[in-house]
MIDOSE-1310 file (N, C-alpha, C; in nm, 2 decimals, decimal comma, always signed):
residues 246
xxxx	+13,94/+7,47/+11,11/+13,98/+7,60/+11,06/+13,97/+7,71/+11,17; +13,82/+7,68/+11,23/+13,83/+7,80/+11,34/+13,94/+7,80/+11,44; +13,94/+7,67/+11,49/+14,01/+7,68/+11,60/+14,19/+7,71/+11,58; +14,24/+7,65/+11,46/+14,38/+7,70/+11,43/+14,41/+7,81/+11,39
xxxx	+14,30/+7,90/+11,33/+14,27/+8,01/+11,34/+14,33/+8,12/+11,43; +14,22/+8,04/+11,52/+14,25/+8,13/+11,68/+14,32/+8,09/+11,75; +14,40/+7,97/+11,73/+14,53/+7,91/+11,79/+14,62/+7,95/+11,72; +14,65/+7,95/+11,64/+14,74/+7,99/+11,54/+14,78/+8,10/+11,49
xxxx	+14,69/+8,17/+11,48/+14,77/+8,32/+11,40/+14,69/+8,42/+11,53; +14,64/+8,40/+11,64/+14,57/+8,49/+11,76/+14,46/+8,54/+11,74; +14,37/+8,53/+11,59/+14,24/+8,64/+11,59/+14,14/+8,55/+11,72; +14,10/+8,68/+11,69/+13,94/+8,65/+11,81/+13,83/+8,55/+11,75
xxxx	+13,78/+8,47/+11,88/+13,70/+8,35/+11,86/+13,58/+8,37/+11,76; +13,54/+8,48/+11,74/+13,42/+8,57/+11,68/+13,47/+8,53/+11,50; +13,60/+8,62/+11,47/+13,66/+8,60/+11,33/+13,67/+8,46/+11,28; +13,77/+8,40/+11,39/+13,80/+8,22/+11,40/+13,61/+8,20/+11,35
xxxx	+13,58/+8,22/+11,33/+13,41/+8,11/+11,38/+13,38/+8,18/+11,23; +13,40/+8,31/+11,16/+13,42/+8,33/+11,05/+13,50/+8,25/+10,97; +13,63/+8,27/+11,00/+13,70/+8,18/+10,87/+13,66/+8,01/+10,91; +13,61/+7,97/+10,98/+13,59/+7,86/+11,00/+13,44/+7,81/+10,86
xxxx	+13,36/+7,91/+10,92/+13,24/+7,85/+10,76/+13,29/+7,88/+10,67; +13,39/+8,00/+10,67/+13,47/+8,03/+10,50/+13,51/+7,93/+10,44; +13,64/+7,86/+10,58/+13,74/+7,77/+10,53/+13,63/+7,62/+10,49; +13,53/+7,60/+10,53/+13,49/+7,47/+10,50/+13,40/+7,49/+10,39
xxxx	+13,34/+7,58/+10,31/+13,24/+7,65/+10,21/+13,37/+7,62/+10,07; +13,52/+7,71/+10,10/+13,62/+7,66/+10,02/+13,67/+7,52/+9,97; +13,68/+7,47/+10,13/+13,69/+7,32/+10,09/+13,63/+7,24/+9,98; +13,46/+7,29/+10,01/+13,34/+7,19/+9,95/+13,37/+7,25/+9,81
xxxx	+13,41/+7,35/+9,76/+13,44/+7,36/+9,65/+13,52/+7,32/+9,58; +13,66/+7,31/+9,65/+13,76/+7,20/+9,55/+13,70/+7,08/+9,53; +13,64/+7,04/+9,64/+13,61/+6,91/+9,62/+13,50/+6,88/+9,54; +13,41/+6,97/+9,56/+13,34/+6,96/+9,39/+13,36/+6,94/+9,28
xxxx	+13,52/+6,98/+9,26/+13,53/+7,01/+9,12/+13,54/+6,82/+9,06; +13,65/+6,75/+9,12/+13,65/+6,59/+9,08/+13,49/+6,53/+9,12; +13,45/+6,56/+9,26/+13,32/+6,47/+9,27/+13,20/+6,45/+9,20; +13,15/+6,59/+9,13/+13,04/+6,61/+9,06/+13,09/+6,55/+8,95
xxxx	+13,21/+6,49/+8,90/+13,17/+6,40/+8,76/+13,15/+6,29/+8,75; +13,13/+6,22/+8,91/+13,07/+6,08/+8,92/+12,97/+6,09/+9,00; +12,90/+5,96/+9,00/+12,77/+5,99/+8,96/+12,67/+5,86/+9,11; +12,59/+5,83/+9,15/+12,52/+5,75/+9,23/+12,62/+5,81/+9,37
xxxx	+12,63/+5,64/+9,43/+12,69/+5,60/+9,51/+12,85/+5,69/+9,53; +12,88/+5,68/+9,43/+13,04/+5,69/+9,44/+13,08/+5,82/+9,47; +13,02/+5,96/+9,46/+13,02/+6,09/+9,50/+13,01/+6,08/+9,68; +12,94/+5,97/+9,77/+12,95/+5,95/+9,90/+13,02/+5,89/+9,93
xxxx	+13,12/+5,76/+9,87/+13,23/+5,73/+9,87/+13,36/+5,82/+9,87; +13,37/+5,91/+9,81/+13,51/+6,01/+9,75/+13,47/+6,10/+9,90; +13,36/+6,13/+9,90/+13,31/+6,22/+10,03/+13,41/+6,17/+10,16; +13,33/+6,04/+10,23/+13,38/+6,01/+10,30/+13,54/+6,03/+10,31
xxxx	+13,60/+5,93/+10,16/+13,76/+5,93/+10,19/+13,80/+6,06/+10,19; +13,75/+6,17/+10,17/+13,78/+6,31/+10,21/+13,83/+6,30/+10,31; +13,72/+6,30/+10,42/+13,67/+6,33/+10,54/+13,78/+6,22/+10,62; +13,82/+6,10/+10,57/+13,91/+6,03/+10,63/+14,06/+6,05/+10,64
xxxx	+14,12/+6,15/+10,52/+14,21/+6,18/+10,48/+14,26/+6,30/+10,54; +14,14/+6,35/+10,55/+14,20/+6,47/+10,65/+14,21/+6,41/+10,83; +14,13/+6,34/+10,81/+14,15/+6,30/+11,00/+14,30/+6,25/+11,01; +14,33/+6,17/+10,92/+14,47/+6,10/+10,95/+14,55/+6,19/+10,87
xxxx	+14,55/+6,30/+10,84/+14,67/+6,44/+10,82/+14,65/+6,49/+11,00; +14,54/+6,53/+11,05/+14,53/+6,59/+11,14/+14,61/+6,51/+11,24; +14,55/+6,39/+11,24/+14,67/+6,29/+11,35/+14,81/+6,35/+11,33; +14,85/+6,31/+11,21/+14,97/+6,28/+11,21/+15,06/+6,43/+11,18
xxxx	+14,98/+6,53/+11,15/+15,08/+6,70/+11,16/+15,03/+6,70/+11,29; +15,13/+6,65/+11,44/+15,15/+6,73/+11,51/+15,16/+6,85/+11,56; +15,28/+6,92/+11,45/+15,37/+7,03/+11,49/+15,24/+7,12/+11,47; +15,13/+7,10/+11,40/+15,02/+7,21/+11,39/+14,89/+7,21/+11,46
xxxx	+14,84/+7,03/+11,45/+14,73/+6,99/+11,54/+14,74/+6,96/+11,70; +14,91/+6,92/+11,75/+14,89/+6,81/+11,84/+14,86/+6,72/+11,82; +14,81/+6,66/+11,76/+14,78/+6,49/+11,70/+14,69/+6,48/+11,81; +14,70/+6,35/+11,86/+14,63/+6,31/+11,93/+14,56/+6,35/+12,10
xxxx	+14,65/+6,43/+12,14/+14,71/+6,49/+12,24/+14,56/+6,63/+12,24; +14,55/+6,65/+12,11/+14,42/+6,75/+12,11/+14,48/+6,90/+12,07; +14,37/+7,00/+12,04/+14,42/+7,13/+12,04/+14,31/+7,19/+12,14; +14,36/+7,29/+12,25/+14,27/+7,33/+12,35/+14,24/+7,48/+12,24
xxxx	+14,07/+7,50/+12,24/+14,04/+7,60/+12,17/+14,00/+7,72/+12,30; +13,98/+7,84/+12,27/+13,88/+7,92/+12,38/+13,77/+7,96/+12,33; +13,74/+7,98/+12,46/+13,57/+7,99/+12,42/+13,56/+8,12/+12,38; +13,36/+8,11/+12,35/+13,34/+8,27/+12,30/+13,30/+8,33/+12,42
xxxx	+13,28/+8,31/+12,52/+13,17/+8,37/+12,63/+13,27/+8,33/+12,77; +13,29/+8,46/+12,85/+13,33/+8,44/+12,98/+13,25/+8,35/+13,06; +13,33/+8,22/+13,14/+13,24/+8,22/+13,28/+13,20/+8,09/+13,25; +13,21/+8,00/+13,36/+13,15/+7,86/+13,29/+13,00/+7,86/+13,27
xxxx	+12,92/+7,97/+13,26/+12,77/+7,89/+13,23/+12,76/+7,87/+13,05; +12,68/+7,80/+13,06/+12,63/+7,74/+12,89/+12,55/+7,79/+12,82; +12,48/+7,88/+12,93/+12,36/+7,92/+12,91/+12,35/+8,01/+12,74; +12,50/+8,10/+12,77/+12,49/+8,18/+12,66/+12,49/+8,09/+12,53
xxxx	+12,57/+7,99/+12,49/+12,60/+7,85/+12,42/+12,41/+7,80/+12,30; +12,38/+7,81/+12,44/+12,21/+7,74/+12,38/+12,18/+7,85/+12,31; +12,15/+8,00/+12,38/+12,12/+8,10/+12,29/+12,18/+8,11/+12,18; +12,27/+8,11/+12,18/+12,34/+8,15/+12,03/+12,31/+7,97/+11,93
xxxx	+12,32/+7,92/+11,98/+12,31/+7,76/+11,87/+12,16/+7,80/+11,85; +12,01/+7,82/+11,92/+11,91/+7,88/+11,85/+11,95/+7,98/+11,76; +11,98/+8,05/+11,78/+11,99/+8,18/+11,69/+12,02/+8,12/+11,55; +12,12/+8,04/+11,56/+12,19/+8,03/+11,44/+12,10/+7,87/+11,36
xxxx	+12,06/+7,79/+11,47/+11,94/+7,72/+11,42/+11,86/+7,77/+11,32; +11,77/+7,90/+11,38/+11,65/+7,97/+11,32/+11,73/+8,05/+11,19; +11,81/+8,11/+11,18/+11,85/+8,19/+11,09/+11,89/+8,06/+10,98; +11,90/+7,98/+11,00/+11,96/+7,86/+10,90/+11,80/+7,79/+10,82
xxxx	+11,74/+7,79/+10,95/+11,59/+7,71/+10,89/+11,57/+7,78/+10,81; +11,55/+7,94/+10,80/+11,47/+8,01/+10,75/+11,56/+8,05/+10,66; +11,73/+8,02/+10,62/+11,77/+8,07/+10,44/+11,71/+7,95/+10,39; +11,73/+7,82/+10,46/+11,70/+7,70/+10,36/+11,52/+7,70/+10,33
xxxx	+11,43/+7,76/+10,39/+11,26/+7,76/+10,40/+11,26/+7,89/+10,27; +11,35/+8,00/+10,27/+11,36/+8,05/+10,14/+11,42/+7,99/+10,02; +11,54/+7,91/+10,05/+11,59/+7,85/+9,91/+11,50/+7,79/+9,89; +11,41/+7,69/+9,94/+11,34/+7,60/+9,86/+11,24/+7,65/+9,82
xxxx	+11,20/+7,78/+9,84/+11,08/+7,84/+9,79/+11,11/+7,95/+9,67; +11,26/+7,93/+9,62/+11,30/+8,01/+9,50/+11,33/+7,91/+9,39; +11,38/+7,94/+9,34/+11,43/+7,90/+9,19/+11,51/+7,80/+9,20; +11,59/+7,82/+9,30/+11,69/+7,74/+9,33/+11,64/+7,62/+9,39
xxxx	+11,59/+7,58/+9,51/+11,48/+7,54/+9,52/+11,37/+7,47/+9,45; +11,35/+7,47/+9,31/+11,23/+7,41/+9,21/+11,34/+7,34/+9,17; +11,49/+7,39/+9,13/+11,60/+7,27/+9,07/+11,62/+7,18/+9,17; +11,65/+7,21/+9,26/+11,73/+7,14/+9,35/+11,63/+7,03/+9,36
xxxx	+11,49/+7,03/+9,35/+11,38/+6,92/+9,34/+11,38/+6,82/+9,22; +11,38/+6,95/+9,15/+11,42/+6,80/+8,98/+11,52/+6,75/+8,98; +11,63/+6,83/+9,03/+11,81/+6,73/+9,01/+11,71/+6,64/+9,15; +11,70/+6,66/+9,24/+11,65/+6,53/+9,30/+11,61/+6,41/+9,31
xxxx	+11,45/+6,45/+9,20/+11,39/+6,35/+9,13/+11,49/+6,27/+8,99; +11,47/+6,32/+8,96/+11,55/+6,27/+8,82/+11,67/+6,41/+8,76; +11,76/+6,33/+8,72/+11,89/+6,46/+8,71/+11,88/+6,47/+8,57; +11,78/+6,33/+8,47/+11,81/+6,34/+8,33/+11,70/+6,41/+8,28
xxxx	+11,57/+6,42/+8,36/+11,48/+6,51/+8,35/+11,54/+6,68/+8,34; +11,57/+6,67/+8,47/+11,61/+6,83/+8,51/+11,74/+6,88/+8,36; +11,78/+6,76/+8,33/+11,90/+6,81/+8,27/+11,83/+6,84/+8,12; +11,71/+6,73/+8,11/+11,66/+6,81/+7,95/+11,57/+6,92/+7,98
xxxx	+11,52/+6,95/+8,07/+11,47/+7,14/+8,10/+11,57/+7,22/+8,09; +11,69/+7,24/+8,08/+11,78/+7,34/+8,09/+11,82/+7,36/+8,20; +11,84/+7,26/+8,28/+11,91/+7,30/+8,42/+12,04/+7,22/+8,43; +12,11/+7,33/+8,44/+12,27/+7,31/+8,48/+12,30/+7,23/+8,62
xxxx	+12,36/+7,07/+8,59/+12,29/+7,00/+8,72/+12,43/+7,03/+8,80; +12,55/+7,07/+8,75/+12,63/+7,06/+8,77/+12,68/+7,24/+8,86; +12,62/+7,30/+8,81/+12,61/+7,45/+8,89/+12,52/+7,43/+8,98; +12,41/+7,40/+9,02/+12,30/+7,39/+9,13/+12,35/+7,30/+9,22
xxxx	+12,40/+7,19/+9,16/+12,42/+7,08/+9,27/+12,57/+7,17/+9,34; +12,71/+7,25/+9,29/+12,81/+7,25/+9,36/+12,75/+7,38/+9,42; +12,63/+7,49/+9,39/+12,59/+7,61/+9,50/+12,54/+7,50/+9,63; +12,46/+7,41/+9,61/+12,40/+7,38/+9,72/+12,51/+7,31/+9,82
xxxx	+12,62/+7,25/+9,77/+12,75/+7,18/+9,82/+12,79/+7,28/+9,87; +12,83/+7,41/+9,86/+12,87/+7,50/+9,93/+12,82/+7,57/+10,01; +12,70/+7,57/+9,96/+12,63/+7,66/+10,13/+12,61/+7,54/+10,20; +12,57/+7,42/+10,17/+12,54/+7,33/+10,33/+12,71/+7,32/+10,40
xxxx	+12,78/+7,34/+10,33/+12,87/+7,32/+10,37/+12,95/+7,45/+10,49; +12,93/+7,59/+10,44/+12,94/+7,68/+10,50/+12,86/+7,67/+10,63; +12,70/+7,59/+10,64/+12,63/+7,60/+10,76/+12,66/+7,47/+10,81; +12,77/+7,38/+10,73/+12,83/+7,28/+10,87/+12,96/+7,32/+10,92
xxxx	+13,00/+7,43/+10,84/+13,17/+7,50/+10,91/+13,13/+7,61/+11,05; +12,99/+7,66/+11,00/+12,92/+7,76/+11,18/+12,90/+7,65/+11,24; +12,86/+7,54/+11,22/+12,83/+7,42/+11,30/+12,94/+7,39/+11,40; +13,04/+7,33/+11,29/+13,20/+7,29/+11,34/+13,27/+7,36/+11,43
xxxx	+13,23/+7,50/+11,38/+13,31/+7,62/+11,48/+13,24/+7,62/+11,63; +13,15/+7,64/+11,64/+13,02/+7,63/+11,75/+13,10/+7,58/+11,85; +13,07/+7,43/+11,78/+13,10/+7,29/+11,83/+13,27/+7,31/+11,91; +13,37/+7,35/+11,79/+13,51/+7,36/+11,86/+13,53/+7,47/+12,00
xxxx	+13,44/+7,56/+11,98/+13,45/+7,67/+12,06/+13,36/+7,65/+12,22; +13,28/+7,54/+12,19/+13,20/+7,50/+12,32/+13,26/+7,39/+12,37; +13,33/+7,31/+12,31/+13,39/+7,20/+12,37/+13,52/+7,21/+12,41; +13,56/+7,31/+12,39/+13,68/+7,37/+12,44/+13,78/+7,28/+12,40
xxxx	+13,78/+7,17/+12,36/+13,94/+7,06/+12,34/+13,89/+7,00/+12,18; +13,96/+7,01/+12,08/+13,95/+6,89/+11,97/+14,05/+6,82/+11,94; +14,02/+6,70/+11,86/+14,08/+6,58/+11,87/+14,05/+6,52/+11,72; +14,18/+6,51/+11,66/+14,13/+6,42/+11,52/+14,03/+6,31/+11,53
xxxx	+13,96/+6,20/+11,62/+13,85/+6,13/+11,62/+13,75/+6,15/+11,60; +13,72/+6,33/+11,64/+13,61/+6,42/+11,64/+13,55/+6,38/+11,49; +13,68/+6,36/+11,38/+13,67/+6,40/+11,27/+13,62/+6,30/+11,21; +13,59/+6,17/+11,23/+13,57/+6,04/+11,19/+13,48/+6,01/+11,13
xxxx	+13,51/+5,92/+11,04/+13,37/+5,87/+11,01/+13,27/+5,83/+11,07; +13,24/+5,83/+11,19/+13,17/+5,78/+11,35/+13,07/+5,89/+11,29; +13,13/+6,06/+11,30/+13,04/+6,12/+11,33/+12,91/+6,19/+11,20; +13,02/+6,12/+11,06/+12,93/+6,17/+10,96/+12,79/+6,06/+10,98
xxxx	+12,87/+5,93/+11,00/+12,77/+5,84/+10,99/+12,62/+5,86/+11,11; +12,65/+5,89/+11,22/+12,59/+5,93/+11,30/+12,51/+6,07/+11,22; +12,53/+6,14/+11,18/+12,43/+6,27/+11,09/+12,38/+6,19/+10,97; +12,45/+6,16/+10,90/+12,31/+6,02/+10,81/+12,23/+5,96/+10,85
xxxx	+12,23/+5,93/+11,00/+12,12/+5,81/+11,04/+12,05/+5,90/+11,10; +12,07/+6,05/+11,11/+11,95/+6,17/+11,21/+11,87/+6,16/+11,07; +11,94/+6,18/+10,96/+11,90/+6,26/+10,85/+11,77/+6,08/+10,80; +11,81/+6,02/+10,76/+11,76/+5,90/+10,77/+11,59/+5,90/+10,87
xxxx	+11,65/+5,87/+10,98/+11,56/+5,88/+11,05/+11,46/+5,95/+11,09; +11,50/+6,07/+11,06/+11,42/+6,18/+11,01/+11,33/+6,19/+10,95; +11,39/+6,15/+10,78/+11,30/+6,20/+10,66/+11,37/+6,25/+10,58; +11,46/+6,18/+10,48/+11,52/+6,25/+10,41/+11,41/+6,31/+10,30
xxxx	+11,49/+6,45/+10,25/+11,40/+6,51/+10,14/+11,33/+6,63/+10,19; +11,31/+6,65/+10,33/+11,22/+6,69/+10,37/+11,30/+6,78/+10,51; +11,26/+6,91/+10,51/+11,37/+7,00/+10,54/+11,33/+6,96/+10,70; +11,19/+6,96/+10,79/+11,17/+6,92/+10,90/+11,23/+6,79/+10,99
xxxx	+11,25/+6,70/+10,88/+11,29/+6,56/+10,90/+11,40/+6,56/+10,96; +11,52/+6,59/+10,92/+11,66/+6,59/+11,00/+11,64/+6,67/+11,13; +11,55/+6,78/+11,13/+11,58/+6,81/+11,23/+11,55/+6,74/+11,32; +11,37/+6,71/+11,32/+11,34/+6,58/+11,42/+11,41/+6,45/+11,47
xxxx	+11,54/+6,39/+11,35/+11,59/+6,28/+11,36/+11,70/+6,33/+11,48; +11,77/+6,46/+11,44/+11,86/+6,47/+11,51/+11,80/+6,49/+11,68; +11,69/+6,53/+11,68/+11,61/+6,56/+11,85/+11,59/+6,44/+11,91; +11,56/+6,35/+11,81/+11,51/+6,24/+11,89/+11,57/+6,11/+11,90
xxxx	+11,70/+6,15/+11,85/+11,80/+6,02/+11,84/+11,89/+6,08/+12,00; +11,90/+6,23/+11,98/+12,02/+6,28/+12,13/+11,93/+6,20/+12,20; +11,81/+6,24/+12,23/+11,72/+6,25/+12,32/+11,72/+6,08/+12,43; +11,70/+6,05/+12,28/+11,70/+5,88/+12,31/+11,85/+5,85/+12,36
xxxx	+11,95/+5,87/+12,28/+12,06/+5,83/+12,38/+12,10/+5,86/+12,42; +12,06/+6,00/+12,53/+12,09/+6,04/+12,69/+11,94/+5,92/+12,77; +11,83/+5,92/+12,70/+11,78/+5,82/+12,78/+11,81/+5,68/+12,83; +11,87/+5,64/+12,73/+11,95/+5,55/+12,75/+12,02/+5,47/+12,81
xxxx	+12,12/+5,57/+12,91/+12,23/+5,58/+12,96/+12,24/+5,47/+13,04; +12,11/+5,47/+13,11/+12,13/+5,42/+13,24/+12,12/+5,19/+13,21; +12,09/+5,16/+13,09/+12,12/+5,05/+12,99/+12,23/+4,98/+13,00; +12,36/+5,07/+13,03/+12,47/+5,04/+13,00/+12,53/+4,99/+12,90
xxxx	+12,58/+4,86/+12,86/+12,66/+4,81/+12,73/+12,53/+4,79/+12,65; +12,37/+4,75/+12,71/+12,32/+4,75/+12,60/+12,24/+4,84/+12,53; +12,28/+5,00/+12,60/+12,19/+5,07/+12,50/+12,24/+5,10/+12,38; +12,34/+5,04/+12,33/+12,36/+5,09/+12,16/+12,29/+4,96/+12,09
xxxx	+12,24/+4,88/+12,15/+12,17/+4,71/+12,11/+12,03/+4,80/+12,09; +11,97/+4,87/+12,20/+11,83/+4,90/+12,20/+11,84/+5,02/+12,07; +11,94/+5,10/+12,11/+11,92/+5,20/+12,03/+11,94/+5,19/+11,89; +12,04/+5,05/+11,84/+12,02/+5,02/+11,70/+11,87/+4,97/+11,65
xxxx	+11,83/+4,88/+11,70/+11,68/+4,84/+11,73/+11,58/+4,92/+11,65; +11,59/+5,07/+11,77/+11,46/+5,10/+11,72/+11,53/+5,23/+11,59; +11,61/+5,22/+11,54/+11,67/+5,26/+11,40/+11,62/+5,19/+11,32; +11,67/+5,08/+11,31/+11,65/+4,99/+11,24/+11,49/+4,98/+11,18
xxxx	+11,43/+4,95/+11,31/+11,26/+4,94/+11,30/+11,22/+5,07/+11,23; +11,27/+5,19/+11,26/+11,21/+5,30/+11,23/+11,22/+5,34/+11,07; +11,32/+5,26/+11,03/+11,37/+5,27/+10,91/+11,30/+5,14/+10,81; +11,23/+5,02/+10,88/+11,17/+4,92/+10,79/+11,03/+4,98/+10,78
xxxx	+10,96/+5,05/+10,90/+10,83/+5,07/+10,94/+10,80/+5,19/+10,90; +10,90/+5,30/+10,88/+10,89/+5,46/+10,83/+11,00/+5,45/+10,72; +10,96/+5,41/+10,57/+11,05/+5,43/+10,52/+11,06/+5,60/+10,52; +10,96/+5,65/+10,53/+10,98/+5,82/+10,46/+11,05/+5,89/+10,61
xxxx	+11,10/+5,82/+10,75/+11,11/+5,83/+10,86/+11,03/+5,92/+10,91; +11,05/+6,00/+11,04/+10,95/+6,00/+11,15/+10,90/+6,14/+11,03; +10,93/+6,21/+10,98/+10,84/+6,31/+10,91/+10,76/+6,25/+10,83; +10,80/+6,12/+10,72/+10,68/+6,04/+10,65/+10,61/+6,02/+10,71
xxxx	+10,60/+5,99/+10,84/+10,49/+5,94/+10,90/+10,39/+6,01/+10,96; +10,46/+6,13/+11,05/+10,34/+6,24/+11,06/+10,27/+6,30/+10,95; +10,31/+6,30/+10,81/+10,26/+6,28/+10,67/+10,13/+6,21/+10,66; +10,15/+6,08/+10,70/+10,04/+5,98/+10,67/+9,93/+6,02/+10,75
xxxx	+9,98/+6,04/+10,92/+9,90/+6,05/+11,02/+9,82/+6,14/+11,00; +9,90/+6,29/+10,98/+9,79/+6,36/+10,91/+9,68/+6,39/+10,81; +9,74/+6,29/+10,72/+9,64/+6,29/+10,61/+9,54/+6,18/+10,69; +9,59/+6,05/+10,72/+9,45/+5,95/+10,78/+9,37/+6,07/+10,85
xxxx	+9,41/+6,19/+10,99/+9,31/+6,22/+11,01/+9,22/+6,34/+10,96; +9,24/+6,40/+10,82/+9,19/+6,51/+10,73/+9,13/+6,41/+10,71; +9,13/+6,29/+10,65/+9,06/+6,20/+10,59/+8,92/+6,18/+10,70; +8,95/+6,11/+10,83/+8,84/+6,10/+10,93/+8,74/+6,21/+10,92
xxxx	+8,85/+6,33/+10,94/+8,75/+6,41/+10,99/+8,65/+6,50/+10,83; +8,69/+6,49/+10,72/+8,61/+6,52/+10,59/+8,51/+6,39/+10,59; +8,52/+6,30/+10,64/+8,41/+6,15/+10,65/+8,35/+6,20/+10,71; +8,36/+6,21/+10,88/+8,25/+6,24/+10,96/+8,16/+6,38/+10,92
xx	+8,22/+6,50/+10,86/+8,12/+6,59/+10,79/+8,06/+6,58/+10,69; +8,11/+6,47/+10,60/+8,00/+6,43/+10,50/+7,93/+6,35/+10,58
């Protein structure tokens, strides 16, 4: 949305990067309206084929995407350094940690816990699982359209592949590996999965073998992923250290 935005009708990369969280905050709401009436599994299912349906419109409208061929976006910042790039993706980092470090410490927040735990619980307290669950659908969604825009505007070229299911699946396995449940967890998953596969590199065909590997392990051995686990560690050592003073 950002970028055809600003390909498309001329506004500036700044507005583009506006209507871009607009346009994806909108999205998540139509799409709320059919998905929240089904129920487990199958709400990530319909998700997905969203997410697939628009990649293969984007292929194939040409006359508006380029298809395959790409759409070249511009950037926000003169000059090839990046530098400005990092400052701003903090910025928008921290300003994000800290609405979601307030939602979960409001109201919104105590539901968002019980529709978690149990939705037939939360639903005999008087919580509307169906209004809390599509607010929270729309704002993660609006902070993955600043994401998306970011992303279009620093990479300067997009390409319907971008859009694939490669890359949702790849943010499930940060989120996974992480810690689901747990607001610190994804972010760690996502630090230490880049981290690992620029380490990698030098592997060649077999660092997606290694790198499945230690997923996999991290996922039989941490089920609560890498934030379960600094969980545990910390409690073993409150535990040590309340022994040794008694």
């Amino acid at each position: 949305m950002s970028a055809l935005s600003v390909v498309k009708l001329g506004l500036s990369p700044w507005f583009g990067f506006a209507a871009g969280a607009v346009g994806a905050a909108i999205a998540s709401l139509v799409i709320s309206w059919p998905t929240f009436r089904l129920k487990g599994p199958y709400v990530a299912i319909v998700t997905l084929a969203f997410a697939e349906v628009l990649r293969i419109i984007c292929s194939n409208w040409v006359s508006l995407t380029r298809g395959q061929l790409g759409l070249s976006v511009p950037t926000l910042f003169e000059g090839s350094s990046r530098l400005p790039y990092y400052y701003l993706i903090f910025l928008i980092f921290a300003v994000v940690m800290v609405i979601l470090v307030k939602m979960m410490r409001s109201s919104f927040g105590l539901a968002a816990i019980a529709i978690r735990e149990s939705q037939e619980a939360g639903e005999s307290l008087g919580i509307n699982i169906i209004k809390y669950k599509r607010i929270g659908f729309v704002i993660t969604s609006l902070m993955a359209g600043i994401a998306g825009a970011f992303y279009a505007h620093y990479i300067g070229i997009l390409t319907p592949d971008m859009m694939g299911t490669g890359t949702i699946f790849s943010i499930l396995v940060m989120g996974l590996f992480g810690g689901i449940g747990t607001l610190i967890g994804p972010v760690l998953g996502a630090f230490v999965l880049t981290l690992l596969a620029e380490m990698l590199r030098d592997f060649a065909h077999y660092r997606f073998l290694i790198y499945s590997l230690i997923i996999i392990m991290a996922v039989l051995f941490l089920p609560g992923g890498l934030a379960g686990g600094l969980d545990k560690i910390k409690g073993t050592f409150s535990k040590s250290v309340q022994f040794n003073q008694s």
